[in-house]
N, C-alpha and C positions, 0 to 999 in steps of 0.2 A: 872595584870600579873606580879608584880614584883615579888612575889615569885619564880615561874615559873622561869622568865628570870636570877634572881639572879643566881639558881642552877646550869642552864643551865650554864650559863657564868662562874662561879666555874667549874664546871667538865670539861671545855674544858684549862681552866688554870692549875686545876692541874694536870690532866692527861698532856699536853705536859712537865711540869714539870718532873712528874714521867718517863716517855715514854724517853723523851731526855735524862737523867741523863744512863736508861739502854743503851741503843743504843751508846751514847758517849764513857762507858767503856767497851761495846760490841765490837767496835771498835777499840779500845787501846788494849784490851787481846786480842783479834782475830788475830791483826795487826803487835801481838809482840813488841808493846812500852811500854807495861806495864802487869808486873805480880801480877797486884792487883786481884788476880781472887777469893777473898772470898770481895773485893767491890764490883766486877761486880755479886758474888750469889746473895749479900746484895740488890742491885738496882732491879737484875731479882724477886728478891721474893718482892720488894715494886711494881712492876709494874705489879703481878699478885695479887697481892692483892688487888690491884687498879679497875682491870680489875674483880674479881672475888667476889666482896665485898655485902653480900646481903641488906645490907643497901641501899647503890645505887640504886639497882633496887628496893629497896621498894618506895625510894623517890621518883623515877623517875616514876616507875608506878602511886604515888599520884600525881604528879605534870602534870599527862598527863590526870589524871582526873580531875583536875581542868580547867583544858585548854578548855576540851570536853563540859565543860559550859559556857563557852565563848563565843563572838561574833564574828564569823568568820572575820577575817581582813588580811594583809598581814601579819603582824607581827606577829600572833596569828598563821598562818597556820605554817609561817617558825619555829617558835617554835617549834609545836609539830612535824614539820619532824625532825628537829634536836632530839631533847627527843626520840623520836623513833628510830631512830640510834643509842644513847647511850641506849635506850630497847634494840637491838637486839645485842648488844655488850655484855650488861652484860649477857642478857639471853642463851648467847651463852659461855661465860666462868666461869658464875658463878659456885664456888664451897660453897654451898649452906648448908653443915654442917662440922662440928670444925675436925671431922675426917677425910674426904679428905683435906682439907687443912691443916693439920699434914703431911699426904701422899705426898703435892706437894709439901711441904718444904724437905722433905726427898730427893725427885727424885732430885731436883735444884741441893744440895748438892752432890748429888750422882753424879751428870750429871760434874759440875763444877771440882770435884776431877778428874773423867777420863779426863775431857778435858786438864786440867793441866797436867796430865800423858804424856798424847797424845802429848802433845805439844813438850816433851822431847823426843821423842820416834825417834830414827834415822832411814830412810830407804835407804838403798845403794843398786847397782847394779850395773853390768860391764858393762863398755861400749864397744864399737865395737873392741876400740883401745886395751883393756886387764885389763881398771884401774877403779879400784873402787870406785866409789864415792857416796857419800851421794844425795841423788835424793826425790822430791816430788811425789805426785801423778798424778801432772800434766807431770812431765819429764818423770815418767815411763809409762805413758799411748800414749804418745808422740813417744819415743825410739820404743815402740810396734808397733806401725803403723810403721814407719820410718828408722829402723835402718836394715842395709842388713845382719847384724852378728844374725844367730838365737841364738848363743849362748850367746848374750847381751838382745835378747830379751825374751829369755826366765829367763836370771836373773832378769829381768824385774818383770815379772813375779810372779816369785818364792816371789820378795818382797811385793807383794799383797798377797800371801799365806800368808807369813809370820805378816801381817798388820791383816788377818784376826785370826789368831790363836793368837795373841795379844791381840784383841778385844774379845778374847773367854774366853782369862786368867787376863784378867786385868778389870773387873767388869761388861760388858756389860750384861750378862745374869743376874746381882743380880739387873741392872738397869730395863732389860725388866720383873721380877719378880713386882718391883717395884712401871713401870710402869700398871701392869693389877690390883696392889694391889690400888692404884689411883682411876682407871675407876670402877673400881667394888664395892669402894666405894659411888660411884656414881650413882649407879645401872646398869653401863653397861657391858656386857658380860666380854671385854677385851678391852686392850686398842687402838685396829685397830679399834671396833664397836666404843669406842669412838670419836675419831679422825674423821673418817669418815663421822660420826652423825653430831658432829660440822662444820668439815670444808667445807663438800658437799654436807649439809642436805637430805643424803641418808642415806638408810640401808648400810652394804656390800653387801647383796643380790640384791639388787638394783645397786647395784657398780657392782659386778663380773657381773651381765648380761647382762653389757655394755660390760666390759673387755669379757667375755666368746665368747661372740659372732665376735667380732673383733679376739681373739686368732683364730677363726673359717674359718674367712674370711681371714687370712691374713698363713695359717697353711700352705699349699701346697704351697705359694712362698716361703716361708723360706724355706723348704725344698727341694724343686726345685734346691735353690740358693746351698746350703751345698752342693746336690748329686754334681751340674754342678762342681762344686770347687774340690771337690775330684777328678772324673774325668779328672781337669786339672793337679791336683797339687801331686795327692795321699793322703792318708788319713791322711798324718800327715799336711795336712792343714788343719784340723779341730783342732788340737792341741792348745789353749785357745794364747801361745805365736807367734802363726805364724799366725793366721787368718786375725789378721786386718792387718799384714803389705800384703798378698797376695789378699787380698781385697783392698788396699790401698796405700800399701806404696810406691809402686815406683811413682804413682800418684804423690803423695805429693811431694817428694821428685821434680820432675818437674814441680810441680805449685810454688813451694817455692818459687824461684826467679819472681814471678808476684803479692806475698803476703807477702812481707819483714817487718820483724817486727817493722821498724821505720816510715813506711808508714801504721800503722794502724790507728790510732789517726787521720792523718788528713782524710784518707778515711771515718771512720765513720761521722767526723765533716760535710764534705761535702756531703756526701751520705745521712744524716739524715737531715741537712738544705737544700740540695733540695726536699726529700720529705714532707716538710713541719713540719716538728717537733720541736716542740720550747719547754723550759721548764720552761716559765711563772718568770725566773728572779731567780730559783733555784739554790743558792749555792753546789755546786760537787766536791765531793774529790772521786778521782781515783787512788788507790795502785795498778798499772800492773804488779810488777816483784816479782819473788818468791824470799824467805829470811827466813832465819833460824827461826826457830819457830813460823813464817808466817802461820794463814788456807791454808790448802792444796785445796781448792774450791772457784769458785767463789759467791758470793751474792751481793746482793744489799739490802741497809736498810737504810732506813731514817728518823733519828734524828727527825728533824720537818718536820711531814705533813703538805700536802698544804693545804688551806679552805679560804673561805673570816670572817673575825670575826665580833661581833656583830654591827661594826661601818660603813661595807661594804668595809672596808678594806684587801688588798690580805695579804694572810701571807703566802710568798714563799715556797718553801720546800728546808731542805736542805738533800743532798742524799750521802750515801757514798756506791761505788761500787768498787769493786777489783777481781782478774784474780790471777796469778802467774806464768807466763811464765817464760823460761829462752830462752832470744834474740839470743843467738848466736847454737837454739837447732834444728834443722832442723823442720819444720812443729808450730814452733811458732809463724810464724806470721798470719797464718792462725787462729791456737789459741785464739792472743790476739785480732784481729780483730772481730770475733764471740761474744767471752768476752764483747765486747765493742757494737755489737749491740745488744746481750740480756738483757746485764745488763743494756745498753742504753735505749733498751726498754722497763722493768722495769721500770726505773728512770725519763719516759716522762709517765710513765703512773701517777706514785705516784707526780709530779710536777702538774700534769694536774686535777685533783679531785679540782671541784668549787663549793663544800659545804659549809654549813654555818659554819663546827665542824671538826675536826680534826679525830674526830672516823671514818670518811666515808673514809680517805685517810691511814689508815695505813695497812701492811701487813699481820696482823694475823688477825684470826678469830673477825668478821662473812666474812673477804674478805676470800672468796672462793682461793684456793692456783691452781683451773685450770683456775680460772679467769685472776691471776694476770698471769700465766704463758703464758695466751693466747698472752698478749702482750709484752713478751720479743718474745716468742719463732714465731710471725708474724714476728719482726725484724730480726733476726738472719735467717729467711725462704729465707730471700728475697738474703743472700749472696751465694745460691746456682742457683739463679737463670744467665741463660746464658746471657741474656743485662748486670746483673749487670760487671759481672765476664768482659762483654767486654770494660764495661766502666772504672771501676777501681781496674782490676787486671792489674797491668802495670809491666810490669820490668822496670831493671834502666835506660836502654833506651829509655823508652815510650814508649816500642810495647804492643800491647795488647795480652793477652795469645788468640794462636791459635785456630781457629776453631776445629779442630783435637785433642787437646788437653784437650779442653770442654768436646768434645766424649767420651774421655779416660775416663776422672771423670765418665763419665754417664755409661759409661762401668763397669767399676771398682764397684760403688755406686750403680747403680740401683737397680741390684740383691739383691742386699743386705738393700735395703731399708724396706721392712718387719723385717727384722731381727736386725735390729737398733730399730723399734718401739716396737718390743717385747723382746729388752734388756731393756724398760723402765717395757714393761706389766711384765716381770717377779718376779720385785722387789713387787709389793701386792702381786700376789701368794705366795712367800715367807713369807712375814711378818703375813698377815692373818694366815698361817700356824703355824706361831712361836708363835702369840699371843693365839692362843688356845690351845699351851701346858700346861700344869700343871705343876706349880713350880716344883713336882720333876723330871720331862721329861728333866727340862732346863739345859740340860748338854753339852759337850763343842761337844763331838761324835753327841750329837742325834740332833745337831744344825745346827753344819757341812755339814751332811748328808741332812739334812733337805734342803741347801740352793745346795746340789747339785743336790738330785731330782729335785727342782724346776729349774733348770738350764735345765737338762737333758731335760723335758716335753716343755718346753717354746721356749727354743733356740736349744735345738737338739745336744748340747753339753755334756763333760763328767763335764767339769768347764768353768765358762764362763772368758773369756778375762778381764775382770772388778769383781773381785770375789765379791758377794754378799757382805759379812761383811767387804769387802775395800771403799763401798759407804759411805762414812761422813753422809750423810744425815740418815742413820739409828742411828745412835748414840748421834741427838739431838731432844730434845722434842717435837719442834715446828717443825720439817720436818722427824720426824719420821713418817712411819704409811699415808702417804702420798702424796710419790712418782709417785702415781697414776693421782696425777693431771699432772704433765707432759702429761703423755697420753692423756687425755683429753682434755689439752691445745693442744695440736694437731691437734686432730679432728678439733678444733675450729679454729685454725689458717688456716685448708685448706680447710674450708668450708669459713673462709673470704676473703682466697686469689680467692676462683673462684670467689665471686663475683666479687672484684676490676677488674678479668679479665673482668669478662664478660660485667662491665658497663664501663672500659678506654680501657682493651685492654695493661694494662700495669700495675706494680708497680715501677721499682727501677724507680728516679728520676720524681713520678707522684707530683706534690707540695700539688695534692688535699688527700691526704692517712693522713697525720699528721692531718688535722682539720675535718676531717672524723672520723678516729681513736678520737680524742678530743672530740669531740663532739658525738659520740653516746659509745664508750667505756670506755672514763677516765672521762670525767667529774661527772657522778654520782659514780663513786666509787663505795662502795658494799651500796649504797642505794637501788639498785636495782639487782635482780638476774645476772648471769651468762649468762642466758636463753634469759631472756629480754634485752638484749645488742647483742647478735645475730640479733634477731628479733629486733629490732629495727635498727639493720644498712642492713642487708642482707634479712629482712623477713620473714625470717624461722627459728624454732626451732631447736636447738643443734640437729645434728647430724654425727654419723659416716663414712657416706660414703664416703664424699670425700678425706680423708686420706686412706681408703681401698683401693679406684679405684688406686691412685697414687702410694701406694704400689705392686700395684698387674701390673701396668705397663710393659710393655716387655722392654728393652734398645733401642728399633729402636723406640717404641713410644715417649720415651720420648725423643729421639735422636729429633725426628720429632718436637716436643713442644716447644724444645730448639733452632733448628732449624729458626722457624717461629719467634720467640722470636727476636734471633739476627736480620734476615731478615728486621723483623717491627723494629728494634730498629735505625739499619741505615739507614731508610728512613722517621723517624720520627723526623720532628719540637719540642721537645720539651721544653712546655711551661716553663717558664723565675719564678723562685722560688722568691718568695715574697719579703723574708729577707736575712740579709747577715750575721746574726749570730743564734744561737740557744736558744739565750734570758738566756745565763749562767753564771756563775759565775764559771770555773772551774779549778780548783788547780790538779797538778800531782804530786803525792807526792810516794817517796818510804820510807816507814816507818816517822821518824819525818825528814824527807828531802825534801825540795818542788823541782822537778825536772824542771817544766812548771807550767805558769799559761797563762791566757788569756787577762790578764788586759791593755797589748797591740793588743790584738784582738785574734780570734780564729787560724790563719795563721801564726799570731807570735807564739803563745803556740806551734803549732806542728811542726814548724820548729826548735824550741829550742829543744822540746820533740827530734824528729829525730839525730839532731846533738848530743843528750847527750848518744841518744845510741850509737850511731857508736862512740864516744870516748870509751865505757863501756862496749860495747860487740863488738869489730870486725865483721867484715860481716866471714861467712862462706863461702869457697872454693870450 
């Protein structure tokens, strides 16, 4: 078997070479320390090359036929699971003749030049007070919910129109031309039918009759919620700039002070080590605060995957995540906290993959993108829940945010929970659409238009609050055309939250959810489906309904839910968390700046963290 093992052990060396080298100045451009962005094209096109190379899978197809003549042993089996992962890696990105791989060098370049643009590119809006300032996407989505001036939030606004007519004149349509000149190289329709093929091993026909039917089931609360709204408010709350703040914002604005932005950090620290989530000795860098030619979005992406290597040695992972809040912005700390358990959730999921190979634990394809998102977007579920909300939404006094106050969220929110899960459904409708224009269709009008009927049909809107073409994620390769797994991850998160109900009766602070979660969802990585990580922790195959029923919810039921929730949560003993750290290595850093680390513990890092905010951004009034 030395051949065999030789290759094996090669592909797992050089791919973290190749892989770490992208992801390192992934993170320098991204992060704005560095404008090497024709290194980071140079690294992204070595690391598809890598990934897409048909050599590889020819060898690795021989090498799994040698193995099959083998005598079954332990060594010989963990072989070919390994080699079979690196099969379904290549098989999954190979680009398989000299002409699409011409086409994906093109798109890199293509994709690298707008992002440099982009990077430049200022967006301003008024604030309440009269003054103009330069604002990210996170401050103007932020200001919309939050700010009581419609006439700051509607320039809010107006700067995502503006973001999107940018994105119409500054090369996005010559990229989506591009990209279907790519896929169709390939043989496939367009490049949504590609995407989709790859990353959710579905058709879109098979995709939309998941979406189709959920749009179905969830069609009459959305609209329910919009008449009730009008009715309250008149019809100019339906207006793209007023909707979320009359949906939400005075909400926010009175939860603030129980969700302060220098008490994010250690609430996740503690809220994630008592539900037992550790992340196996993982190195962590975390960029929280927005900065001038900073991504306007959060992600999570990690340099080295985790795996055990051929000596049965662990090889940690090291993860970088980032946010871009600004502290002193009303509703930021609710922001940065979310931030911190999705991409947290991410980051315990990519730490936890206990593979033999590195291919099992990274985040592109064959991992399924509703897979990966199943487990940020469980994290991030559990910060709307009412125990958690009682145990650590504090104000500066230590009181706990109101009973009453809970209500009001569920008030405000509930109605409107259909209509949040089909601002996600709306983004495939849209692209599906785009990608089956014909180059000469792809015009800046017939695009425009395009992403407003889809708004209109989906959300009931004339434009939605988040203009289509202001979502980031359409404008890069690997999360174009794909947006859909959110949804999906959905589904999946609240078909696993009923079980945890239904078998503790509980989530925030259950210690047994992180070695649960470990052990039937992170540890095999994408060695195994989506489907079968369901079925293996809850029993049942993926399904939609318990995201429908929760949407379609009345405010008194889920008042009732919440209710029983706190109820049980003040009369519950619970049990005493394992560990007293999160098994991390973690650095806070803003740009090349370290703010906090942990190296004096996890209590020291976020007491530093805190105090450096409140030197740096004053508390708001």
């Amino acid at each position: 078997m030395q051949g065999p093992t030789a290759f094996f052990l090669k592909l797992n060396q050089d791919y973290l070479a190749v892989h770490k080298r992208k992801e390192d100045l992934f993170w320098d451009t991204y992060m704005a320390t560095s404008d090497d962005h024709a290194g980071f094209a140079s690294a992204e096109q070595a690391y598809k090359d890598f990934i897409s190379d048909p050599v590889k899978l020819q060898e690795t197809r021989r090498h799994l036929a040698i193995l099959a003549d083998q005598p079954a042993s332990e060594q010989r089996d963990a072989l070919i699971k390994g080699l079979q992962g690196w099969l379904q890696l290549f098989e999954c990105n190979i680009i398989d003749n000299e002409a699409a791989r011409a086409e994906m060098r093109a798109l890199i370049d293509m994709e690298s030049a707008m992002f440099a643009r982009r990077r430049d590119l200022e967006l301003t809006h008024v604030t309440a007070e009269g003054v103009t300032e330069e604002a990210t996407l996170g401050i103007l989505s932020t200001n919309m919910a939050t700010s009581p001036s419609e006439a700051s939030r509607k320039s809010s606004h107006e700067a995502l129109l503006g973001l999107e007519n940018w994105v119409l004149e500054n090369g996005f349509l010559d990229i989506v031309r591009q990209r279907n000149r790519f896929a169709r190289s390939l043989g496939f329709r367009n490049y949504f039918d590609y995407k989709v093929r790859k990353n959710e091993q579905m058709s879109p026909e098979q995709l939309f009759a998941i979406l189709d039917d959920f749009e179905v089931r969830t069609r009459d609360a959305n609209q329910r919620a919009l008449h009730d709204l009008t009715a309250r408010h008149g019809t100019s709350a339906l207006l793209a700039h007023n909707l979320r703040y009359l949906t939400s914002g005075d909400i926010r604005r009175q939860c603030d002070p129980y969700l302060p932005f220098g008490k994010a950090l250690s609430r996740w620290v503690e809220s994630f080590r008592r539900m037992g989530i550790r992340y196996r000795g993982a190195l962590m860098q975390l960029d929280l605060l927005e900065r001038k030619g900073k991504y306007q979005n959060g992600f999570c992406h990690g340099p080295i995957p985790s795996f055990f290597d051929a000596d049965g040695n662990w090889v940690a992972a090291q993860i970088n995540f980032t946010s871009e809040a600004k502290p002193d912005q009303i509703g930021s700390g609710s922001r940065a906290i979310n931030t911190l358990f999705h991409e947290g959730g991410h980051a315990a999921h990519f730490a936890n993959v206990t593979q033999n190979s590195p291919c099992f634990s990274q985040e592109f394809p064959p991992t399924s993108m509703a897979y990966a998102e199943t487990q940020s977007m469980f994290c991030d579920s559990v910060l709307e829940d009412a125990d958690w909300l009682k145990r650590y939404a504090l104000n500066e006094r230590g009181e706990a945010m109101p009973d009453e106050l809970i209500r009001a969220r569920i008030e405000a929110g509930q109605p409107f929970a259909a209509f949040n899960e089909r601002s996600i459904l709306v983004v495939p409708y849209f692209e599906w659409s785009l990608y089956q224009l014909a180059d000469e269709a792809l015009t800046a009008g017939t695009v425009r238009q395009l992403a407003r009927d889809a708004e209109q049909r989906i959300l009931g809107l004339a434009v939605s609050p988040r203009p289509l073409l202001s979502i980031p994620h359409l404008l890069n390769q690997e999360s174009a055309a794909s947006y859909h797994g959110y949804l999906l991850a959905n589904m999946a998160v609240y078909q696993t939250r009923a079980w945890f109900i239904r078998e503790f009766g509980f989530i925030t602070d259950n210690p047994a959810v992180g070695p649960l979660l470990a052990e039937h969802y992170w540890a095999p990585g994408n060695s195994i489906s989506h489907n079968a990580t369901l079925l293996s922790l809850t029993g049942e195959g993926f399904s939609a309904r318990y995201l429908a029923e929760s949407c379609n919810q009345t405010v008194d039921e889920a008042w009732q839910d919440a209710r029983q929730m706190i109820e049980a949560a003040a009369s519950r003993d619970y049990p005493q968390a394992e560990h007293d750290s999160l098994d991390a290595t973690i650095r806070i850093v803003h740009g090349k700046e370290v703010i906090a680390d942990n190296s004096a513990g996890d209590a020291a890092m976020c007491q530093h963290f805190e105090r450096w905010v409140a030197e740096h951004y004053p508390p708001v009034h």
